[in-house]
C-alpha positions as CSV (number, residue, x, y, z in Angstrom):
1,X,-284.6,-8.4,25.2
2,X,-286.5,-5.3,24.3
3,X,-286.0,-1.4,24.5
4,X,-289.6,0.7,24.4
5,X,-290.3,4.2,23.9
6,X,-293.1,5.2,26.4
7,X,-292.1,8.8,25.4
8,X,-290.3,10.1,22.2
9,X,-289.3,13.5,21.5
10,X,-290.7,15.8,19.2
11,X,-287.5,17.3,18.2
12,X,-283.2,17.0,18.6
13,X,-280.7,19.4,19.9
14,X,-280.1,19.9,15.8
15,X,-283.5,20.8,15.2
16,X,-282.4,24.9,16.3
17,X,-279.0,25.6,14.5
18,X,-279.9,26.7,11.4
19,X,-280.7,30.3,12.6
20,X,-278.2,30.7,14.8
21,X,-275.4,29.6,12.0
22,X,-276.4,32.3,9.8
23,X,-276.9,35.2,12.5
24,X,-273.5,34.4,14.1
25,X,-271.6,34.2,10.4
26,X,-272.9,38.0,9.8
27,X,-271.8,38.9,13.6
28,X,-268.5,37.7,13.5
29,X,-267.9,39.1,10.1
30,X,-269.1,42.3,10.9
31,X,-266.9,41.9,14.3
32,X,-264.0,41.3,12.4
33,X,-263.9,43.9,10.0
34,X,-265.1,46.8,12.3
35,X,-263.4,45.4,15.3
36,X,-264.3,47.5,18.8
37,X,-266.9,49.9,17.2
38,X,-269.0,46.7,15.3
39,X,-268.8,45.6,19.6
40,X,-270.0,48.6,21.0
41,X,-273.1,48.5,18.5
42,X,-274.1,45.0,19.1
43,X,-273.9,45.8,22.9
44,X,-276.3,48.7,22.7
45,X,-278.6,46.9,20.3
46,X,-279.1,43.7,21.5
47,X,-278.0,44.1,25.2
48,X,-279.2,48.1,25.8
49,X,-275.9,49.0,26.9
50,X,-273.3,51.8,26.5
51,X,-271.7,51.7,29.3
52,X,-268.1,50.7,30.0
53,X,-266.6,47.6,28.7
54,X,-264.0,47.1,30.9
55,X,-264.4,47.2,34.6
56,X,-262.1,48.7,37.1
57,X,-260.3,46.7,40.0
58,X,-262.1,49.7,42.2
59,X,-265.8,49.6,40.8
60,X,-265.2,45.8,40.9
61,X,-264.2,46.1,45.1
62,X,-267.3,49.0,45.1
63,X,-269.9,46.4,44.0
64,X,-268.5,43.7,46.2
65,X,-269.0,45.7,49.1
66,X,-272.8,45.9,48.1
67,X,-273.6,41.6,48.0
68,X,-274.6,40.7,51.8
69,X,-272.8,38.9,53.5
70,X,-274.4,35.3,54.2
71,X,-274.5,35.8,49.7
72,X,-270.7,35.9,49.8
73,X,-270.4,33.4,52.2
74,X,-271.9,30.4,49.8
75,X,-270.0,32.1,46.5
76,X,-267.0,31.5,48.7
77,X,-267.6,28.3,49.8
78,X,-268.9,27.2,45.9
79,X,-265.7,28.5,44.8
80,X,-263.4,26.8,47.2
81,X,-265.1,23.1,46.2
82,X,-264.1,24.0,42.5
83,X,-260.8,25.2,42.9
84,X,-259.9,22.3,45.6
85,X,-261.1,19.6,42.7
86,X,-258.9,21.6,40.3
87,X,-256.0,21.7,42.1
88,X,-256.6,18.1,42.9
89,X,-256.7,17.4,39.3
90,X,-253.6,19.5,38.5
91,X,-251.7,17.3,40.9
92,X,-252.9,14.2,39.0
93,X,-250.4,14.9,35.9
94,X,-247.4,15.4,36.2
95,X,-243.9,16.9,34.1
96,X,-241.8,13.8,33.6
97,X,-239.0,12.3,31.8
98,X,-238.2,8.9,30.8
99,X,-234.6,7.4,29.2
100,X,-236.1,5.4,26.1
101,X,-232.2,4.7,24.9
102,X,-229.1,4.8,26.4
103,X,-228.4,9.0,26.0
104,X,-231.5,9.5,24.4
105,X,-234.2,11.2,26.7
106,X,-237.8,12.6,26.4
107,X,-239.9,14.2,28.5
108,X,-243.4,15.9,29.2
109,X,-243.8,19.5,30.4
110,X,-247.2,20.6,31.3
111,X,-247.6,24.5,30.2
112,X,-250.5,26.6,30.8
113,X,-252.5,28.8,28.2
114,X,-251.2,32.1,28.3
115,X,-255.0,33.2,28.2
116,X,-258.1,32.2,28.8
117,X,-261.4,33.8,28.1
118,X,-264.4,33.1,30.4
119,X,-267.5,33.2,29.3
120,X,-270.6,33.6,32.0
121,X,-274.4,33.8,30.7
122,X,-276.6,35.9,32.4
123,X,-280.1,35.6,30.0
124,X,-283.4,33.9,31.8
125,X,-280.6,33.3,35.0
126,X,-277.9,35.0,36.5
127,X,-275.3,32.1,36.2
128,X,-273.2,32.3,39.5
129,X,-272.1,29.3,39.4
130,X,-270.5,29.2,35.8
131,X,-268.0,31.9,36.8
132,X,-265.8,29.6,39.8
133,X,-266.6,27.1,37.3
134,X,-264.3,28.0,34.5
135,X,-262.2,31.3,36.2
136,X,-261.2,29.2,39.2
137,X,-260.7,26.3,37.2
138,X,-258.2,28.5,34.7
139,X,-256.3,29.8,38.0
140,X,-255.8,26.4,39.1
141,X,-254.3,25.1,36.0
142,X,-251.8,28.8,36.1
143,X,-253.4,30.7,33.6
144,X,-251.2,33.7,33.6
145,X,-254.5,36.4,32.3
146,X,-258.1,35.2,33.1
147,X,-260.4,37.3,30.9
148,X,-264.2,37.3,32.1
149,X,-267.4,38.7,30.5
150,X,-270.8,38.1,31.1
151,X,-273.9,40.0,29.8
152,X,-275.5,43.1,31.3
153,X,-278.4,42.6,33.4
154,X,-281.5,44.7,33.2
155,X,-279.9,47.8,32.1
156,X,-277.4,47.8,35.2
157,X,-274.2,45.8,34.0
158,X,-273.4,42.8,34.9
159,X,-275.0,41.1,37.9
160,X,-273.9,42.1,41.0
161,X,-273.4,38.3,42.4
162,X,-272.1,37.0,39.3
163,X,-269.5,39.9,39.6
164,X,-268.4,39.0,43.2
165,X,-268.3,35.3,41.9
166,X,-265.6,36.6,39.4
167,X,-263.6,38.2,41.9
168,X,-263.8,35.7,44.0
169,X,-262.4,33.1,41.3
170,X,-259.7,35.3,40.6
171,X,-260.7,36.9,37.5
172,X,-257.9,39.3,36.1
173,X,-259.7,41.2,33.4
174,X,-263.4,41.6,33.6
175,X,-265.7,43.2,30.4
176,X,-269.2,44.0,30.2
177,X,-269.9,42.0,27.1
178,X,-272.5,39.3,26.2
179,X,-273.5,36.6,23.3
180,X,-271.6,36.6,19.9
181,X,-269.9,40.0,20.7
182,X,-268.4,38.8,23.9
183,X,-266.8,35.7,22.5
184,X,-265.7,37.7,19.7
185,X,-264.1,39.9,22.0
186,X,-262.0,37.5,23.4
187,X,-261.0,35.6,20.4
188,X,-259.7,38.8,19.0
189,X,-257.8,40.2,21.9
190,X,-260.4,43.4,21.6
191,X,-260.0,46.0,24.4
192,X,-258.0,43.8,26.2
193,X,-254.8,43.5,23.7
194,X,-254.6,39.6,24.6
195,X,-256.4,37.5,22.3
196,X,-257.6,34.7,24.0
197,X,-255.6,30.8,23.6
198,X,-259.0,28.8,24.7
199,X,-262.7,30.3,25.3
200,X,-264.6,28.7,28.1
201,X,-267.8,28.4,29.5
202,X,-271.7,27.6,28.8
203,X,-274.1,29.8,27.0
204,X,-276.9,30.0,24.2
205,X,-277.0,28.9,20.7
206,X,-275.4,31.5,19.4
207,X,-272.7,31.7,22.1
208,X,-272.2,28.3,21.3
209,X,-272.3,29.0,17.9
210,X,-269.8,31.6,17.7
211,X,-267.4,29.0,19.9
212,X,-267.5,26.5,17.1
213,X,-267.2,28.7,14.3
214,X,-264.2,30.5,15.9
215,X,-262.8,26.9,16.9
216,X,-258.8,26.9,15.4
217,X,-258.8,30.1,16.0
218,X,-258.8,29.5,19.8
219,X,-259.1,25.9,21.1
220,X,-262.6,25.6,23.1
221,X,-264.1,23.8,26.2
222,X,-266.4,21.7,24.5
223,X,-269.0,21.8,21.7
224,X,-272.4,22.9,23.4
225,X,-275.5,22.7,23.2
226,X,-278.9,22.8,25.7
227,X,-278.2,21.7,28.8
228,X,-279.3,17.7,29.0
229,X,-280.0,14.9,31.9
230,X,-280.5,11.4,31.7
231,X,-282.0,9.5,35.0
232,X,-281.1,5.4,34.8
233,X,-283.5,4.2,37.4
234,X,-284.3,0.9,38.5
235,X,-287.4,-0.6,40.9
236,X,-285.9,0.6,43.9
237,X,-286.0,4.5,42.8
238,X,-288.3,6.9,44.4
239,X,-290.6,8.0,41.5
240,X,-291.3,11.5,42.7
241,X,-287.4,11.9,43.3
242,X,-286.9,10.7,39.8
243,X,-289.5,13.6,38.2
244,X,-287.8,16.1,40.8
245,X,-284.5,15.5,38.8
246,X,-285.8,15.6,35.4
247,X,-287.7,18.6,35.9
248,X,-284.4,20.3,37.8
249,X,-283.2,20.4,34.8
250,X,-285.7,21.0,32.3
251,X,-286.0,24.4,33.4
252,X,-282.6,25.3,32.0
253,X,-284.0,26.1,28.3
254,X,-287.0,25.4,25.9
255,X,-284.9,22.9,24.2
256,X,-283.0,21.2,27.4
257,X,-283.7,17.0,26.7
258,X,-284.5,15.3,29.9
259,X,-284.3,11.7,29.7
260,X,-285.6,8.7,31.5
261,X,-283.9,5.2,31.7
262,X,-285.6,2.7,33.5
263,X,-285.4,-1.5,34.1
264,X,-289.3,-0.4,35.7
265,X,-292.4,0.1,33.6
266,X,-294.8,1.0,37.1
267,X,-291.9,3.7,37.9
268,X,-291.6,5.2,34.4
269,X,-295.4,5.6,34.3
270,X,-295.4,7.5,37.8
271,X,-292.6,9.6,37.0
272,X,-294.6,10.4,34.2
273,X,-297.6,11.3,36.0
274,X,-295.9,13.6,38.4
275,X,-294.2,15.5,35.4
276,X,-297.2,17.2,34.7
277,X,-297.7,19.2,38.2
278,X,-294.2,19.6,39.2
279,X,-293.7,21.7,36.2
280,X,-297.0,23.7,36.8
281,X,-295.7,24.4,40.8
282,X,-292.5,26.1,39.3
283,X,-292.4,29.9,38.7
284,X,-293.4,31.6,35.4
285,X,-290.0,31.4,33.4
286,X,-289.2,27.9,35.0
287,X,-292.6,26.9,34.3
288,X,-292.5,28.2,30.2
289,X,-288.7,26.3,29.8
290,X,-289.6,23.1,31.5
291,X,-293.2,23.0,29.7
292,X,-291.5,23.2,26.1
293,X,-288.3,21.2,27.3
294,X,-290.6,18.0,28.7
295,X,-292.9,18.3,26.0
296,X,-290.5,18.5,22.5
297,X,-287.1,17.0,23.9
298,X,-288.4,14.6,26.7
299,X,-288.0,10.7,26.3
300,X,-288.8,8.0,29.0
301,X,-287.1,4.2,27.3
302,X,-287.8,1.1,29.2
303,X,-285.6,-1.7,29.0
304,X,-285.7,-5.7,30.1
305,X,-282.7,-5.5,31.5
306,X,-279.7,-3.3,33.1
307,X,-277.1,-3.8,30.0
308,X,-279.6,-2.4,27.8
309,X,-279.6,0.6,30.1
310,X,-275.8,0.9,29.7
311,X,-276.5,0.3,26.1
312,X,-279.2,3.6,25.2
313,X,-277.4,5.5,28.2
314,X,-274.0,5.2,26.1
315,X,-276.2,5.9,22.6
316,X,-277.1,9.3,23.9
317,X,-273.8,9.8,26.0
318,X,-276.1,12.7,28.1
319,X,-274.0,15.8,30.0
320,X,-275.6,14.6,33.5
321,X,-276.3,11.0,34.1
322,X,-278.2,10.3,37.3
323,X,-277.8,6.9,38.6
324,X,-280.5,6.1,41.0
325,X,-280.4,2.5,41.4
326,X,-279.0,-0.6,43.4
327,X,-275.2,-2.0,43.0
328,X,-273.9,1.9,42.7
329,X,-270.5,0.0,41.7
330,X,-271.2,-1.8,38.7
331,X,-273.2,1.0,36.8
332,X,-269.8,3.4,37.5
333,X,-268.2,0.5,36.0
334,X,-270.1,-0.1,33.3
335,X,-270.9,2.9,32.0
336,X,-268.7,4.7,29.5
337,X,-270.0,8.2,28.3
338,X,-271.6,11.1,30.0
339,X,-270.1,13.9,30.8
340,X,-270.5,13.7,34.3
341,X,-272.0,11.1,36.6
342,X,-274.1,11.6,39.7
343,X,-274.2,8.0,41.8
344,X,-277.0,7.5,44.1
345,X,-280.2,9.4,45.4
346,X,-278.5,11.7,47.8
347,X,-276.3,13.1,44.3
348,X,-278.3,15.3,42.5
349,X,-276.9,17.2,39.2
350,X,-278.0,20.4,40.8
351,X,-275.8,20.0,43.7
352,X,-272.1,19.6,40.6
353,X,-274.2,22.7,38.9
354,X,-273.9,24.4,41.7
355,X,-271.1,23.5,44.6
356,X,-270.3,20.0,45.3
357,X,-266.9,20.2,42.8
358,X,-266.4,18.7,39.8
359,X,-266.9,21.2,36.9
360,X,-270.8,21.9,35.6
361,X,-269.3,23.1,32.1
362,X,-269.8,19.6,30.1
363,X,-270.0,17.8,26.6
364,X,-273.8,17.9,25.0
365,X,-275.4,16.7,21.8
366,X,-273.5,13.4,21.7
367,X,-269.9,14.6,22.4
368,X,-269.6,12.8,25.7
369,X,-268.4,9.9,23.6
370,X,-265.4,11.4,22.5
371,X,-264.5,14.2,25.5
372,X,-264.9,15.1,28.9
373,X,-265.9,18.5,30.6
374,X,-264.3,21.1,31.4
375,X,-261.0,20.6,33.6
376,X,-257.6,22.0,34.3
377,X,-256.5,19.8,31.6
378,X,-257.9,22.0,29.2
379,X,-255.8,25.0,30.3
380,X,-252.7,22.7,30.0
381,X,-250.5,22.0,27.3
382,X,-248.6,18.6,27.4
383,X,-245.8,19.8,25.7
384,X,-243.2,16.8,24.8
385,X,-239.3,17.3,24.7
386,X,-236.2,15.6,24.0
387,X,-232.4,15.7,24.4
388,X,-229.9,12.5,23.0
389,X,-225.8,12.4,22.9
390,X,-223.9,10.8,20.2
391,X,-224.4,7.3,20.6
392,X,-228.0,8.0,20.8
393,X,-228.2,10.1,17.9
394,X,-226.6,7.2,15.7
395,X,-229.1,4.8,16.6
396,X,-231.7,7.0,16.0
397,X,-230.3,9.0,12.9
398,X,-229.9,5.3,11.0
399,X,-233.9,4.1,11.6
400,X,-234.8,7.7,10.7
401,X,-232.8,8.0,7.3
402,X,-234.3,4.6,6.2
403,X,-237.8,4.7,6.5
404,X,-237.7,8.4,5.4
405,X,-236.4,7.3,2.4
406,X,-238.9,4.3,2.3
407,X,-241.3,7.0,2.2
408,X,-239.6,9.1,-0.7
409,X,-238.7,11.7,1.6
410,X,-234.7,12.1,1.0
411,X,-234.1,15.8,2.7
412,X,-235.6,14.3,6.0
413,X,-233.0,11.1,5.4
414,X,-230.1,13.6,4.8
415,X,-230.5,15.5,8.2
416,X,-229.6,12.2,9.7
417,X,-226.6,11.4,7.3
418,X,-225.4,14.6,7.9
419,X,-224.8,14.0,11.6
420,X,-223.4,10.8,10.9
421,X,-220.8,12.3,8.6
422,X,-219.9,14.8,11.3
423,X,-220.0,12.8,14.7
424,X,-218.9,9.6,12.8
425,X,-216.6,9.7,10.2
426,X,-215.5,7.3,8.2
427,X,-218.5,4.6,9.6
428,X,-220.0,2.6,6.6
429,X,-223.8,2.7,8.2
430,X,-227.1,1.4,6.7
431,X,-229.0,4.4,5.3
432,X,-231.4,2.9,2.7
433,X,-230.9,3.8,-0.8
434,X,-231.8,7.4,-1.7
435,X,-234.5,8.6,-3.2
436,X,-234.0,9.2,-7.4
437,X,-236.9,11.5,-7.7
């Protein structure tokens, strides 16, 4: 058995943070203490704009009018995948109730966030995609207020397609806002008077940043970090297809991993030789972001055999995981973290970035081991309940009062003697022996 490196990288998705820690700590300080004026100045300063914050339901239906048509066509179609695969996962969990004793019975009541802030990045890309993503998935779990807010572009707010995207996904508040003031924004409830439960959606290091710092605050999607892919290939891949992947998504950032997995030393080098000009063929600001992504976070492993693929795929536990490889069944069965998994040639991670239907907003920098992506599940709260009559409540009051006394905790024994007392006089029941002090 053997693993070997035919490619390392030059750097983790660690190797960034320090900067961005300390820029975000003065941001949100300064946010906190100066609240909506401490806003406005980051807008004008790092984003050139003093416009409105808030958008109107009629400048919002203005600009709609002004995408073309065959544009609104595909944001409508993108959005209706999402929301379908939302809805279908909303119908996967259910409210229950179950009778664990005789008159004693507990149940499970799913109950939405109140609301839910939205985050959509529009930087060296106008993300379209990321608003269905998270505002349609936050409609489908009955969010009651959808907050959105995504950076001005070029001077002109926010991007006219990203805006229709919004309305599309049902959006109910809508703010001109980028980066660490946005989510600020929404964590405090600024302009808006409703502090956000749970902030969603992709962006930088500092938007990611400013998620986990403000984490307990407000719950979060997921800890992010550069987008990442992982390709598992065996002999029976198409090379160039392979390099096509990787460099799909290498373009997303400077410090975007892309990762090869391979059974196949003659495939691993020729993926590796057509890195090289499939980068160079891309646009300028592709070109620069998959250039630095390739060459610093880029890794291409080789392995003797397929459960030492499983073995290094699970290790890095990747956001996309590519399968392109024979026996699609087992490796979906073998597998255990990624954040989402694409199964077969003709299933590209581009196609779930952009409108196939599960959600594109997923775990990075090792977290795939321990969550998923984004879902209606995150929107939900599983809250728990329970209702027993008397004959329940002496069962339960007895095992409570002695092993709350076991633990030296006598109040929480006396609430059930108390109840046994009243409902039960006169009984001679087994309480444990009280705590002395």
């Amino acid at each position: 058995m053997a693993i070997e490196y035919l490619k390392r990288a030059t750097k983790t998705p660690e190797t960034e943070t320090g900067t961005a820690q300390d820029v975000v700590t003065t941001m949100l300080g300064e946010i906190e203490r100066r609240g909506e004026a401490a806003v406005r100045d980051y807008a004008l300063e790092l984003d050139k704009w003093d416009g409105p914050i808030l958008i109107t339901r009629e400048d919002m239906e203005r600009r709609a009018a002004e995408v073309p048509e065959s544009v609104r066509r595909d944001i409508e179609f993108a959005a209706d995948q999402v929301r379908r695969f939302a809805e279908a996962q909303r119908d996967s969990v259910k409210d229950f109730s179950v009778q664990l004793l005789p008159g004693l019975t507990a149940g499970q009541k799913l109950v939405p966030c109140n609301v839910a802030g939205c985050y959509v990045p529009t930087g060296r890309y106008a993300h379209i995609a990321s608003a269905y993503m998270s505002i349609a998935t936050a409609k489908a779990a009955g969010v009651g207020t959808v907050v959105a807010c995504s950076t001005p572009f070029r001077g002109a707010g926010i991007h006219p397609y990203v805006l229709y995207a919004m309305k599309v996904a049902g959006a109910d508040v809508v703010m001109t806002l980028g980066g660490v003031q946005a989510i600020a924004a929404m964590a405090y409830g600024l302009f808006t008077g409703k502090p956000a439960d749970i902030i969603v959606g992709p962006g930088n290091k500092y938007v990611a940043e400013a998620k986990r710092m403000l984490f307990g605050k407000v719950g979060i999607d997921v800890f992010a970090g550069p987008s990442e892919v992982a390709v598992i290939a065996d002999e029976t891949a198409d090379p160039l297809m392979v390099a096509v992947d990787l460099v799909g998504q290498a373009e997303h950032g400077h410090e975007s991993p892309a990762w090869l997995f391979t059974s196949s030393r003659r495939l691993a080098e020729e993926v590796m030789g057509h890195m090289p000009r499939l980068i160079d063929e891309l646009p300028k600001t592709a070109r620069e972001a998959a250039t630095a992504a390739w060459r610093d976070y880029g890794e291409v492993i080789v392995c003797d055999t397929r459960e030492e693929l499983v073995e290094i795929s699970d290790r890095y536990a990747s956001e996309h995981l590519e399968i392109h490889c024979a026996d699609l069944e087992w490796w979906r069965n073998s597998l255990t973290n990624y954040g989402s998994l694409f199964l077969g040639e003709e299933t590209t991670v581009a196609f779930g970035d952009k409108c196939s239907g599960p959600n594109h907003i997923l775990p990075t920098k090792f977290a795939a081991r321990y969550s998923a992506g984004l879902s209606v599940h995150k929107f939900l709260k599983p809250l728990t309940w329970q209702q027993m009559d008397r004959e329940a409540c002496k069962t339960i009051a007895q095992t409570t009062a002695r092993i709350s006394r076991l633990e030296g905790m006598e109040a929480h024994a006396r609430t059930g003697d108390y109840r046994l007392d009243k409902y039960f006089p006169g009984h001679n029941f087994d309480l444990g022996l009280p705590v002395e002090a």
